[in-house]
Backbone atoms as SQL, in Angstrom:
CREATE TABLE atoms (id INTEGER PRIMARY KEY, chain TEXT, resi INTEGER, resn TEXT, atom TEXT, x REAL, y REAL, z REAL);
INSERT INTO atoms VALUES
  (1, 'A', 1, 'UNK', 'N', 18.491, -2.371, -6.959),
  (2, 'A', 1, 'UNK', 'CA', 17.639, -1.253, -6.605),
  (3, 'A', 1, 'UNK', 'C', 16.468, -1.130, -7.588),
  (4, 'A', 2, 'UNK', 'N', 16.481, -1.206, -8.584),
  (5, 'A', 2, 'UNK', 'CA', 15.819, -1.111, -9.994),
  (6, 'A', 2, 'UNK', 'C', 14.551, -2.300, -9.125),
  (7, 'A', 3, 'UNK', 'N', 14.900, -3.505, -8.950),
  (8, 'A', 3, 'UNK', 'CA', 13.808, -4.461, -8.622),
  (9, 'A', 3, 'UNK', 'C', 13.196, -3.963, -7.445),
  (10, 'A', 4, 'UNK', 'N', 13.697, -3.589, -6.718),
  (11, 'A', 4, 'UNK', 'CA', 12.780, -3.076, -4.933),
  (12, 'A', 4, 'UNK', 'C', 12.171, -1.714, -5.828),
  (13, 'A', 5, 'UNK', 'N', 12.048, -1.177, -6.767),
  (14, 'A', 5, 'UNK', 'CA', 11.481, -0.249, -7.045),
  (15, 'A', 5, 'UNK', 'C', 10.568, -0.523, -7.632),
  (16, 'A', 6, 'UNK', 'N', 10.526, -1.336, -8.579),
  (17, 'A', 6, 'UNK', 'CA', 9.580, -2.263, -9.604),
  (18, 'A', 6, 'UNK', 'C', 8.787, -2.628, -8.757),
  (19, 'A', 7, 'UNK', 'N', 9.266, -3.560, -7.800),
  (20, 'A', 7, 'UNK', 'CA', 8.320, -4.485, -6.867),
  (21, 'A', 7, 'UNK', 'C', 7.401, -3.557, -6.296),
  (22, 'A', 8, 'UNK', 'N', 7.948, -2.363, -5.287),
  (23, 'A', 8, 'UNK', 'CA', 7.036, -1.102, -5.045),
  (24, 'A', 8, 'UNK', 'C', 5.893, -0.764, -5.755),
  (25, 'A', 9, 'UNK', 'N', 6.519, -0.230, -6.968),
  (26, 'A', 9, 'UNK', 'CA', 5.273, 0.454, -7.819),
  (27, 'A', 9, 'UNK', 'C', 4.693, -0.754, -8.354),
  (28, 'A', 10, 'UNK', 'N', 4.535, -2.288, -8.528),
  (29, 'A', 10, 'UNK', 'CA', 3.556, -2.760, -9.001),
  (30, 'A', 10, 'UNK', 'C', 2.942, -2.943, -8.221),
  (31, 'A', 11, 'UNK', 'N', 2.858, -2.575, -6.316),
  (32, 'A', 11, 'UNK', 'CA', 2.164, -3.021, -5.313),
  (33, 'A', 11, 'UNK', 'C', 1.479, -1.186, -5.127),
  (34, 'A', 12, 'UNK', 'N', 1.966, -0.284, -5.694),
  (35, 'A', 12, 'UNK', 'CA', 0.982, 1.107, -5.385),
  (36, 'A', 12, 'UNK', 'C', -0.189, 0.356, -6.670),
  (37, 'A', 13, 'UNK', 'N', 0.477, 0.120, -7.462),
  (38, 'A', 13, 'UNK', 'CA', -0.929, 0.036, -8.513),
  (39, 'A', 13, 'UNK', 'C', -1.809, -1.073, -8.426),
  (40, 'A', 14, 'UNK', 'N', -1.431, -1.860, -7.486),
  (41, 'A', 14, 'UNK', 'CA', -2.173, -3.075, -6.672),
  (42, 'A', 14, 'UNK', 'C', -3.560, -2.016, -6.067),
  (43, 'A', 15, 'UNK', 'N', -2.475, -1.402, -4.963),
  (44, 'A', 15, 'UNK', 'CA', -3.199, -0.673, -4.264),
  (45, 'A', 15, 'UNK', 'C', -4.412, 0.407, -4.496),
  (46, 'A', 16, 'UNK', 'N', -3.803, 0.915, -5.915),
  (47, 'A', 16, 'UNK', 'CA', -4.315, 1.693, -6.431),
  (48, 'A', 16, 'UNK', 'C', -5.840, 1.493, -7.063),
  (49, 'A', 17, 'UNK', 'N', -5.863, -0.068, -7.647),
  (50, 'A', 17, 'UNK', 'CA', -6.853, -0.559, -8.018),
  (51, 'A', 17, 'UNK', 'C', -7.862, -1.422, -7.079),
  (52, 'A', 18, 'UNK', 'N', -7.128, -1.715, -6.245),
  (53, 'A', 18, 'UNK', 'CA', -8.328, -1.632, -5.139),
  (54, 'A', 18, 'UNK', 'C', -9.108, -0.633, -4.248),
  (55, 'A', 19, 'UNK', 'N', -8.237, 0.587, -4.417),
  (56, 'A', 19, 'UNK', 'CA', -8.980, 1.568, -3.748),
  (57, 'A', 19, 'UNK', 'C', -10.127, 1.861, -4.244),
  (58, 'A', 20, 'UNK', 'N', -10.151, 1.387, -6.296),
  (59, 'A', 20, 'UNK', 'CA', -11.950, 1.938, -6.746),
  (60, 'A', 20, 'UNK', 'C', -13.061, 1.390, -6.379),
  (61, 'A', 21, 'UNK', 'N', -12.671, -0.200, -5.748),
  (62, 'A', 21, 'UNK', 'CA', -13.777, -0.713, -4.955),
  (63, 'A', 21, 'UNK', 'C', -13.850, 0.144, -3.330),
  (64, 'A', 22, 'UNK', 'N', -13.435, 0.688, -2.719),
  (65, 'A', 22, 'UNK', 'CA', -13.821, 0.922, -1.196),
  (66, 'A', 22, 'UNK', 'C', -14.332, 2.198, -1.404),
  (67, 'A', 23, 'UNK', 'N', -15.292, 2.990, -0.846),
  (68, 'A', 23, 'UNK', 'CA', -16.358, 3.379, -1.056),
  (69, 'A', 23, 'UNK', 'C', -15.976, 4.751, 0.065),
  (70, 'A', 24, 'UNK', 'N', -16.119, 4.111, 1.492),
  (71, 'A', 24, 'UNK', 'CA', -15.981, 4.725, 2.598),
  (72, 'A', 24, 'UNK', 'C', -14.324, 5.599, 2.243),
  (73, 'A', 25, 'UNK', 'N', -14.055, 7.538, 2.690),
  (74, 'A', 25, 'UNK', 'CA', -12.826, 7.541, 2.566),
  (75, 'A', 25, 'UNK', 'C', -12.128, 7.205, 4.059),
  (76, 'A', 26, 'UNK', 'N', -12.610, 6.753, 5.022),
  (77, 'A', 26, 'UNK', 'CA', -12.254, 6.863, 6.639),
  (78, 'A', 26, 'UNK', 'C', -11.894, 4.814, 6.438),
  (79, 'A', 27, 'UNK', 'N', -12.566, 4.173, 5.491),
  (80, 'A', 27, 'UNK', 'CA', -11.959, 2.745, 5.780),
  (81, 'A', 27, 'UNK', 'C', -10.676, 2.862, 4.454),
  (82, 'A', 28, 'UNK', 'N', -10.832, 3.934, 3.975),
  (83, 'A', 28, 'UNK', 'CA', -9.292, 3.936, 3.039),
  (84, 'A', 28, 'UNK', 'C', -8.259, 4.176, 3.492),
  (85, 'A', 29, 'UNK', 'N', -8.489, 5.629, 4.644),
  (86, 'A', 29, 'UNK', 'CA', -7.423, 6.322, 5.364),
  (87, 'A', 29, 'UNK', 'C', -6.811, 4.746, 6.305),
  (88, 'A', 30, 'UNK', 'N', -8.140, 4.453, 6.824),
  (89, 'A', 30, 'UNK', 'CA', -7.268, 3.125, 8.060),
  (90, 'A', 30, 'UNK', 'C', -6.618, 1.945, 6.989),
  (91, 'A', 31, 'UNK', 'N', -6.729, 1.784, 6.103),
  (92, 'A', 31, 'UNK', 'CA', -6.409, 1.110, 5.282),
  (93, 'A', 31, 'UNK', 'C', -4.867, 1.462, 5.003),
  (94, 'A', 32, 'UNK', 'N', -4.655, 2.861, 4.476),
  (95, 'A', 32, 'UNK', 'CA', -3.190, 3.157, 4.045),
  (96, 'A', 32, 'UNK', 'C', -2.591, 3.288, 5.268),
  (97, 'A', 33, 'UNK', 'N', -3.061, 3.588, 6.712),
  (98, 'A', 33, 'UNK', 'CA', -2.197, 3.672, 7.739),
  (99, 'A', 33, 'UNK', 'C', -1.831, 1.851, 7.887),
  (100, 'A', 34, 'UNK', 'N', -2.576, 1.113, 8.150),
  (101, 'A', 34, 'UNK', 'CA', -2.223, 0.027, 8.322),
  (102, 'A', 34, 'UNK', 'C', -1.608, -0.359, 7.285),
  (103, 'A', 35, 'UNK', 'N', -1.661, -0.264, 6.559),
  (104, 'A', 35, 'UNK', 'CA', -0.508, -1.231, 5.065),
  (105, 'A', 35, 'UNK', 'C', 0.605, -0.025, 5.444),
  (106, 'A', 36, 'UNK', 'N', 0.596, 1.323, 5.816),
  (107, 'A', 36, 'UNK', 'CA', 2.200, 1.605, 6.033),
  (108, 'A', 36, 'UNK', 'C', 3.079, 1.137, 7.156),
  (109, 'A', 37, 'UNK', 'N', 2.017, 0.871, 8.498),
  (110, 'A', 37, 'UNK', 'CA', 2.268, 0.451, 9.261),
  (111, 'A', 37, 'UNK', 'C', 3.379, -1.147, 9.195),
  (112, 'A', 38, 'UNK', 'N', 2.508, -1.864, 8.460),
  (113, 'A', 38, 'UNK', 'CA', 3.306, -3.208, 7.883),
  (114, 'A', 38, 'UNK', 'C', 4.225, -2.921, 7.478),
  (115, 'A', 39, 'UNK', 'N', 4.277, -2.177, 6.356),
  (116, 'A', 39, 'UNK', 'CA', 5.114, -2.127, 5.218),
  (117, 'A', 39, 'UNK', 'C', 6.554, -1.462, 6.174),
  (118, 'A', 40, 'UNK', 'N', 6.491, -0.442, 6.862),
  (119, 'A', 40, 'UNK', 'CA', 7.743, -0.102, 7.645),
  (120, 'A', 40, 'UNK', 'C', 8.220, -1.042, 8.356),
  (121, 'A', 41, 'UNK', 'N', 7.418, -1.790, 9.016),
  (122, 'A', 41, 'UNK', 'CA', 8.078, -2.853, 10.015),
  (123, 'A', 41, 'UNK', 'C', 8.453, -4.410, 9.076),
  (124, 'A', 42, 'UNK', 'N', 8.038, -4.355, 8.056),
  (125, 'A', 42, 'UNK', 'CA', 8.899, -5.427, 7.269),
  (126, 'A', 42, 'UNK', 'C', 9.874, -4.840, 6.806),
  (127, 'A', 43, 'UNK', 'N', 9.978, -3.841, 6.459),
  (128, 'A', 43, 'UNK', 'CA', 11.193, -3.154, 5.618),
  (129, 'A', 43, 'UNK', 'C', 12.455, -2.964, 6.761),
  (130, 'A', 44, 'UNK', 'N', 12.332, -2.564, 8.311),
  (131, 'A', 44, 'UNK', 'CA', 12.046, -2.188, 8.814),
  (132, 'A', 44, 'UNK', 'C', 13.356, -3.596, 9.716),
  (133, 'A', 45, 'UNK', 'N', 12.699, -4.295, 9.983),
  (134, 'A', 45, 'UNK', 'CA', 12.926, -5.651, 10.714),
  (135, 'A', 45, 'UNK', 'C', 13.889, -6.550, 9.528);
C-alpha cells in the first residue's frame, strides 16, 4: 500500500508541475477530467 501511494503522489507532483506551464484554466479543467477519466478506468479494469 505504502508503494501505490508513493507512486500516486509522485504522479500529483508530476502533475502539479506541469500545470505551471498551461496557461488556459478551461484546457486544465479538460486536462484533470481526462487524466481522471484514465486513471479510474486503469485502476478500474
Amino acid at each position: 500500500m505504502r508503494r501505490l501511494i508513493g507512486y500516486t503522489l509522485f504522479w500529483v507532483a508530476v502533475g502539479m508541475i506541469a500545470e505551471l506551464f498551461v496557461e488556459s484554466i478551461l484546457v486544465s479543467i479538460l486536462i484533470i477530467l481526462f487524466m481522471l477519466l484514465i486513471g479510474y478506468n486503469l485502476f478500474m479494469c
